[in-house]
Each structure stands twice: as structure tokens, then as C-alpha cells.
N, C-alpha and C positions, 0 to 999 in steps of 0.2 A: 175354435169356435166358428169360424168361417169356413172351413170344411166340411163343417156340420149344416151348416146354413147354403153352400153351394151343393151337398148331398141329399138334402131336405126339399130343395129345388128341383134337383133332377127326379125326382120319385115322383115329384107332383107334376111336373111339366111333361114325362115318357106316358105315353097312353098304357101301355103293359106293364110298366111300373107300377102306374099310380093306384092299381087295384089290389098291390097284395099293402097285407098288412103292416106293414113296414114305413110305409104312408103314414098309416097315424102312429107307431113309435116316434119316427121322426118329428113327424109334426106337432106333437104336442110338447116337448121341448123349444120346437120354435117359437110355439104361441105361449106359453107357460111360463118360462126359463130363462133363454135368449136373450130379449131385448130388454129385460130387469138388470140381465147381469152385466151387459155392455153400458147401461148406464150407470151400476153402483161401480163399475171399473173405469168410468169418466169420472166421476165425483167422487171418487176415493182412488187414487190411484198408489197413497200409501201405505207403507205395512203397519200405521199406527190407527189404534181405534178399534177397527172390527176386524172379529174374526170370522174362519170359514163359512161356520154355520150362521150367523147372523149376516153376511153377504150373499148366502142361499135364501135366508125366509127375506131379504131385501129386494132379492131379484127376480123371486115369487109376485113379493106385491109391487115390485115397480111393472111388473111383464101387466098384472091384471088393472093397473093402471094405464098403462102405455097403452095397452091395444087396442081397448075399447073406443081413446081418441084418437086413435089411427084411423077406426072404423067409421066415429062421426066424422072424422078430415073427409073419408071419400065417399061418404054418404053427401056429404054436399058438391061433388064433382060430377063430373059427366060420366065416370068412370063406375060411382056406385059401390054397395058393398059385395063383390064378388069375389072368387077365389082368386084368379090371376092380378089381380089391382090390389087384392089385402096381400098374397103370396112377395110382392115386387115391393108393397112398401116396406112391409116387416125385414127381408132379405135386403134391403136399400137399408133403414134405419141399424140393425146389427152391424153392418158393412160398417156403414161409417162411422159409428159410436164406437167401434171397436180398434179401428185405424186414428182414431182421434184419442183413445185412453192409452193405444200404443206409445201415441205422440207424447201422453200427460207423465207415463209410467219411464220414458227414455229419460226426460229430462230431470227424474229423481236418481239420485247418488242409486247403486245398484242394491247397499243392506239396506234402504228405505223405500225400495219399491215392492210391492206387493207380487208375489207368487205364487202357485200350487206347487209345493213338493208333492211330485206322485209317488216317491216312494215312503213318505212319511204316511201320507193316505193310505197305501194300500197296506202299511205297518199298521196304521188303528183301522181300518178294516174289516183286519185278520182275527187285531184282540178282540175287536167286539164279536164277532162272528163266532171264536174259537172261545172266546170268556177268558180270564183270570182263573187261576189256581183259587180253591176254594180257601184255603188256609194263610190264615193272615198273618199266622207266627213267625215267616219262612224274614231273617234278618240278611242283613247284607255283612261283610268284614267290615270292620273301618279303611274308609279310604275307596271303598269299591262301592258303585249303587248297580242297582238290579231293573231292566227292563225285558218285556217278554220279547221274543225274537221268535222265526222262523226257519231253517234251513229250506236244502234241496229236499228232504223228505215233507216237510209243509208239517212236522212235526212239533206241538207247540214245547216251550222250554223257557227256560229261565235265564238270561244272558248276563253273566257280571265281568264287568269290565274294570278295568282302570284307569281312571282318566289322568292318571299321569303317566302314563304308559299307550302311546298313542296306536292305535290297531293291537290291542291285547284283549282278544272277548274267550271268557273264558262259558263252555256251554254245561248247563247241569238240565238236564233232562227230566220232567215228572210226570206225576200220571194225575188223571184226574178222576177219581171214583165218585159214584152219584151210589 
């Protein structure tokens, strides 16, 4: 997230940069996104309570809460509502909001700290992208459950495994007709 926010920086701050459009992808996750998510990652630093997507529409509206009193903080300064003085504070408050849930998130045992699996995401994804097989009849053996998986062909299928059988995924391939 800080890479993001010292990348979001430098677009805005290079004069040749700050013209292409890539300025406002960036930027609009700074103002939008950002400084929501670095505080519901201060005040929730564990994996109990919320999940992904309600720490997403949290950090929606902590961001269109947060920035606006950013903007009256330096509307009353000498500084003003400008880009380089909102650009410094918003990259200032994500810094250390994000250094300080660092701080909140170490000091939890590690199964109660809160994380992104990215490959768990990029597994629902796929299924949402790619859909579920239309047919709801498809049962599993006893003893074996069934989730959707993807190989190196990015071909969707059916994976039954056995969890008593650790690294055993057996792959059944389907098709999906419309």
C-alpha cells in the first residue's frame, strides 16, 4: 500500500508524468481507498468480525470521510486547499496509519492477525469470472468435497480432493454448455 502511495506521488510530483492518465488511476485510489483502508487496518487489526468486502465498503467510507477533514484541516492553514498540501497530507496520513496497524497487526498471535490471501482472491476471482458449472446434481464421494480449481491451461474444472490424504487433488474436467 505504500508503494502505491509513493507511486501515486511520483506521477503527481514529475511534470511529464503527471499528464498521462495514469495520474488519475492512481489517484483515485489514493483519495477514494487508501486512507479508509489504513484506518479500518488500525481499528481492526484482527482476523475476527469483518470480512474482506465489508473492510472494502469500510474503507470507501472511512476514505470520504477522512478527506474531506483533511481538506477543512488545511483550508484553515496557510497552506490551503491545493494539490501539493492535500497530495503531502493524504501520503503523510496513509504512511503512518499504515506503520502504526503494522505496529497493531505484529503484536497479534499470527492465526489472529488479519491478512490478504492473494491466492485465495485470485481463486474467487476466477470463479466468479469463469461461473460455476450450471448443474447442481454433480455430488461429491463420501469423504472427498469438490471445489472449482484452475490449472496452467486456466481451464475451469472440478477438483476433488481428500482431506485425509494431504496433496491428493484429483482433476475432473467439464464443459459448460449455454
Amino acid at each position: 500500500m505504500i508503494g502505491l502511495v509513493i507511486l501515486t506521488d511520483i506521477f503527481v510530483l514529475i511534470p511529464v508524468l503527471s499528464e498521462s492518465f495514469i495520474r488519475t488511476v492512481l489517484g483515485l485510489p489514493l483519495v477514494l481507498f487508501l486512507p479508509g483502508y489504513a484506518l479500518v487496518a488500525l481499528l481492526f487489526p484482527a482476523n475476527n468480525g469483518l470480512e474482506g468486502i465489508e473492510r472494502a465498503a469500510l474503507s470507501v467510507g472511512m476514505s470520504v470521510a477522512t478527506v474531506p477533514l483533511i481538506g477543512l484541516v488545511l483550508n484553515n492553514t496557510s497552506f490551503g486547499i491545493r494539490e501539493m498540501p492535500l497530495l503531502a497530507s493524504l501520503s503523510l496520513l496513509i504512511i503512518l496509519t499504515c506503520a502504526a496497524a503494522y505496529v497493531r497487526r505484529r503484536q497479534l498471535p499470527e492465526d489472529k492477525a488479519f491478512g490478504v490471501s492473494f491466492k485465495a482472491s485470485a481463486h474467487s476471482l476466477l470463479v466468479e469470472i469463469l461461473g460455476k458449472p450450471e448443474s447442481s446434481t454433480e455430488k461429491n464421494p463420501p469423504g472427498f468435497s469438490g471445489d472449482f480449481c484452475y490449472g496452467f491451461s486456466w481451464k475451469p474444472g472440478l477438483c476433488i480432493y481428500n482431506p485425509t490424504r494431504t496433496g491428493t487433488i484429483y482433476r475432473v474436467l467439464y464443459s459448460r454448455t449455454r
